[in-house]
C-alpha positions as a printed NumPy array, in Angstrom:
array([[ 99.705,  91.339, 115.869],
       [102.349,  88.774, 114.334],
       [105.351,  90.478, 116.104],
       [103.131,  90.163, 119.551],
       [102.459,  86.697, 119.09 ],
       [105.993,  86.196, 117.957],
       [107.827,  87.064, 121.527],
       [105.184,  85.176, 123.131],
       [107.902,  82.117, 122.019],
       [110.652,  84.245, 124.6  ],
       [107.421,  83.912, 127.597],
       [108.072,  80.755, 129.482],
       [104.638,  80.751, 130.744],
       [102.716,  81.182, 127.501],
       [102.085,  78.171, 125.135],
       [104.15 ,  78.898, 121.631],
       [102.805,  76.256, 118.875],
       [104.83 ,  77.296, 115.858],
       [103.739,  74.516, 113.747],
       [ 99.649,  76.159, 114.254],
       [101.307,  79.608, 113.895],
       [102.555,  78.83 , 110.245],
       [ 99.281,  76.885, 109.684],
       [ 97.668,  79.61 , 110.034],
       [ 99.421,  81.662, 107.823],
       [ 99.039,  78.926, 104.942],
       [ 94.901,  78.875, 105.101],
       [ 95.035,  82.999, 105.066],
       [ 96.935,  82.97 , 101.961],
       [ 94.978,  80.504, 100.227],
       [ 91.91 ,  82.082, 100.938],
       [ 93.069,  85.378, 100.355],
       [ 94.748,  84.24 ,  96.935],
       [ 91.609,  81.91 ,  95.865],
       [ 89.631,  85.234,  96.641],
       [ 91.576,  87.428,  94.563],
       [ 92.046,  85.376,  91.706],
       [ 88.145,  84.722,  91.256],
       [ 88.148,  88.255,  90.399],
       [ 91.351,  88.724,  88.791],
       [ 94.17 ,  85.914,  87.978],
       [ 97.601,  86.459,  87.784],
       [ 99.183,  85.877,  84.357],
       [102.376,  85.139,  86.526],
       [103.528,  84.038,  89.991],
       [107.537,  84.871,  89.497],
       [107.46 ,  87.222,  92.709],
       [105.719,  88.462,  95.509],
       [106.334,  90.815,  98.358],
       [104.761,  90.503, 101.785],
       [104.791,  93.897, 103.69 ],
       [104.964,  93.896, 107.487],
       [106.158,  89.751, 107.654],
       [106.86 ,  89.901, 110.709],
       [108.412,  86.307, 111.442],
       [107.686,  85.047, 108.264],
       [104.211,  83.622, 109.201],
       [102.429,  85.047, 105.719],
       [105.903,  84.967, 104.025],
       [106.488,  81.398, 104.036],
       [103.095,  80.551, 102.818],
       [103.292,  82.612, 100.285],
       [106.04 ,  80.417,  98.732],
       [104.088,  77.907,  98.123],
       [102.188,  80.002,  95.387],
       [105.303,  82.427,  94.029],
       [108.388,  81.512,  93.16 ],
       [110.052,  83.785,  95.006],
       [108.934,  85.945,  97.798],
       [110.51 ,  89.669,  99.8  ],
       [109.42 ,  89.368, 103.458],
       [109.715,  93.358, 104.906],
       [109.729,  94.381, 108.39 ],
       [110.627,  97.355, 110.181],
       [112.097,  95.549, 113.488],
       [115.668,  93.673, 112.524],
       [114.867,  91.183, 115.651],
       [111.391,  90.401, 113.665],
       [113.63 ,  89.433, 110.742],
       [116.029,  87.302, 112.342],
       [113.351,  85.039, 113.761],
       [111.971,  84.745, 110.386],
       [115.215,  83.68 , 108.963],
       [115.653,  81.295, 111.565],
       [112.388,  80.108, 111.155],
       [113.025,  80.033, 107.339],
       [111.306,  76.268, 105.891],
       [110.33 ,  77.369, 102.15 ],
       [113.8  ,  75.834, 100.667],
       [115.119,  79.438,  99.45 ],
       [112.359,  80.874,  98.096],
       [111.996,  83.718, 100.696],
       [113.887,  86.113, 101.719],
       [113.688,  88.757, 104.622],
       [114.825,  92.375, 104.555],
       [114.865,  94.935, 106.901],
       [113.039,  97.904, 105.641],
       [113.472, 101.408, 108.188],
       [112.983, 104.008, 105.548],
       [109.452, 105.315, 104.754],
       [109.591, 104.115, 101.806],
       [110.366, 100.922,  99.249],
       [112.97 , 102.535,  97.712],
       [115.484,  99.04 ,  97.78 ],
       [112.832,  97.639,  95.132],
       [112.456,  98.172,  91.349],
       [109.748,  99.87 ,  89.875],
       [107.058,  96.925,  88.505],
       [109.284,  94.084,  90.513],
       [106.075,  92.091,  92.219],
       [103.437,  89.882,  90.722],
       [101.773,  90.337,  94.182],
       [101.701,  92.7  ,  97.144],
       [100.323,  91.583, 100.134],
       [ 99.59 ,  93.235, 103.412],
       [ 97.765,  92.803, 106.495],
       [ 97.923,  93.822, 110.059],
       [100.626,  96.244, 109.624],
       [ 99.139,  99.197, 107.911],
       [ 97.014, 100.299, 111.48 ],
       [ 99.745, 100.468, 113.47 ],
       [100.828, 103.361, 111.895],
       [100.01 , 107.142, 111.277],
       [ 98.112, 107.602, 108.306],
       [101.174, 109.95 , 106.548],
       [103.349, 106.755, 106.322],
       [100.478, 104.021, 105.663],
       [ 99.656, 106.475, 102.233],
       [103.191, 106.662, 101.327],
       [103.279, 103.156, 101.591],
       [100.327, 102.737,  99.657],
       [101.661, 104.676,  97.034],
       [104.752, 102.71 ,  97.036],
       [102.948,  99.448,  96.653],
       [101.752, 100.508,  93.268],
       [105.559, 101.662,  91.925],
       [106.476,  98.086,  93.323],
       [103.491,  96.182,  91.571],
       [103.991,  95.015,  88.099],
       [101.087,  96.433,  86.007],
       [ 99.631,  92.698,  85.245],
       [100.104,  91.722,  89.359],
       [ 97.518,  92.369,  92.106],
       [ 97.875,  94.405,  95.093],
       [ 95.713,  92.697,  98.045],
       [ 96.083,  95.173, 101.597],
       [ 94.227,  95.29 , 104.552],
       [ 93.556,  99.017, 106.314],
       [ 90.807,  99.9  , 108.795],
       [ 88.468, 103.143, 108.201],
       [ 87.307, 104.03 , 111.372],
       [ 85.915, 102.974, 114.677],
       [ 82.736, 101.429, 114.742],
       [ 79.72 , 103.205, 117.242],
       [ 78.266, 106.366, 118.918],
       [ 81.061, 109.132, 119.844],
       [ 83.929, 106.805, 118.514],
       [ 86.207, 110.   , 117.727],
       [ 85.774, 110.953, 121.281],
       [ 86.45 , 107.452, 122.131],
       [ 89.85 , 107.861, 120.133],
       [ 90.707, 110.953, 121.434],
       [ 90.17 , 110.003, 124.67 ],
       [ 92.207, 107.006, 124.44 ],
       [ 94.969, 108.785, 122.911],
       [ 95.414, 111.442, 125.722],
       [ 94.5  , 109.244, 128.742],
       [ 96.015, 106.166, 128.207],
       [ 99.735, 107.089, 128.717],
       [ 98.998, 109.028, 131.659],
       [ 96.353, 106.06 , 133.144],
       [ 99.36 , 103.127, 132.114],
       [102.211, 104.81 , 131.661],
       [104.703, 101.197, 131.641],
       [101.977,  99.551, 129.244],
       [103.395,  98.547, 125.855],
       [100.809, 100.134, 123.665],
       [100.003,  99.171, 120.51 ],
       [ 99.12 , 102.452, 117.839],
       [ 95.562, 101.983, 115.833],
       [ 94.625, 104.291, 112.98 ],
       [ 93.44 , 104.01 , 109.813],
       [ 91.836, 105.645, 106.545],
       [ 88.51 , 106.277, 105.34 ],
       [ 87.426, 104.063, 102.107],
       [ 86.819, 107.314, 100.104],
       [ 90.536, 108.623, 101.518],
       [ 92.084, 104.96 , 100.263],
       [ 90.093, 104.648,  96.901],
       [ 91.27 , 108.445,  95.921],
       [ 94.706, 107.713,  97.216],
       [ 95.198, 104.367,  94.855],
       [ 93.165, 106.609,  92.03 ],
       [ 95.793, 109.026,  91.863],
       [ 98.455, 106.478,  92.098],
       [ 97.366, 104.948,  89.095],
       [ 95.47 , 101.989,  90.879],
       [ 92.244, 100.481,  89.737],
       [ 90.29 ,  98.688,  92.513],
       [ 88.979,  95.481,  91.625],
       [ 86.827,  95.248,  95.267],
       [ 86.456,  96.386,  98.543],
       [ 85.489,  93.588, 100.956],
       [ 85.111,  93.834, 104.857],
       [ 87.581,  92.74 , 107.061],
       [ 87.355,  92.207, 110.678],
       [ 91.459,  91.909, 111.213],
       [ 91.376,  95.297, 113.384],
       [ 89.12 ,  93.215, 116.116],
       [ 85.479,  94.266, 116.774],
       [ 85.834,  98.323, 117.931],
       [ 87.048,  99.14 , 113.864],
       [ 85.24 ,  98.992, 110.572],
       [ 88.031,  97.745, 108.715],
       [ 88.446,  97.236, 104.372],
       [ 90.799,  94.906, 102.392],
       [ 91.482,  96.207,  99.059],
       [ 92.207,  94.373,  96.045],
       [ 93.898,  96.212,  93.352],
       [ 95.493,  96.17 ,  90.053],
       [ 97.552,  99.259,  87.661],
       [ 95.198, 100.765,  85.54 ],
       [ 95.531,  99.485,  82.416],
       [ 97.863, 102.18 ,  80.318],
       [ 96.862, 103.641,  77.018],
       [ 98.67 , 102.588,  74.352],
       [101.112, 105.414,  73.134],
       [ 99.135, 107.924,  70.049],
       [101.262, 106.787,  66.649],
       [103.926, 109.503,  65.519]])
């Protein structure tokens, strides 16, 4: 969704308010952050990590809050604008992540993980790696906030799916197409369970537009045993 409305800026015919595009961004994160911390507050805001940034819309307003913040992308072109768009005086910085994995950051490095929009656009192997990952990132007093749709919403949605996954390439074959999938709540909840995660709450979500039942999950380490004296 953020890279689509991002090239809309290249379309000479389509209005490109930049100023209400980063707005945006700042009263998601404050909601989102006011939400999570009236169930859990941070101890610390040193460092947070926003996966899927895009151009920087959620990055930016997350340095506002942390005092430093990892925007990740998959598309170098996504990451350029959001350098060039940079306006949070050095707090954030943008990386190009291709691998299917978060293996350029540190065990325990964020105070906060956020991510939304990114997760459903692609196949469920890679979203539960990244999952996974999110929680080796996380540092065991942080929060983990993601956003991940179940399933579609109706009568005879999986032939609905199906249908749209065979048909539509052959029906619009030059039509950019943008992937949806996602993971039931049980599938997500066992996934952070054996990961070590502890969910704080599962709240609706309606980011995945009205056809998807959608879930943003709020999550924290769970807390470790202390170690049986020798």
């Amino acid at each position: 969704m953020r890279a689509i409305l991002a090239r809309s800026e290249q379309k000479k015919d389509v209005p490109w308010d930049v100023e209400k595009f980063f707005q945006s961004g700042v009263f998601e994160i404050d909601a989102m952050l006011q939400y999570a911390e009236s169930i859990q507050p941070l101890r610390e805001k040193k460092c947070a990590l926003d996966f899927g940034c895009g151009v920087g819309r959620l990055t930016q307003a997350l340095a506002s809050h942390f005092e430093r913040v990892c925007g990740v992308d998959i598309s170098p072109a996504m990451i350029q604008h959001a350098r060039n768009y940079q306006g949070s005086e050095g707090r954030s910085e943008y990386l190009v992540n291709e691998t299917g994995d978060l293996r350029q950051f540190r065990d325990s490095q964020f105070d906060f993980v956020y991510s939304s929009i990114t997760l459903q656009h692609m196949p469920a192997r890679f979203a539960k790696k990244y999952i996974a990952e999110f929680l080796r990132v996380l540092n065991p007093a942080g929060l983990l906030l993601f956003q991940l749709p179940s399933h579609r919403k109706g009568n005879f949605a999986r032939v609905r799916t199906l249908a749209h996954e065979l048909f539509d390439p052959v029906l619009h074959p030059i039509t950019p197409r943008v992937m949806m999938s996602g993971l039931s709540k049980h599938e997500v909840i066992q996934l952070l369970t054996e990961h070590c995660g502890y969910v704080l709450d599962v709240a609706s979500d309606e980011s995945a537009g009205k056809d998807w039942e959608s879930f943003r999950y709020l999550v924290q380490k769970t807390p470790q045993s202390p170690a049986p004296s020798p």
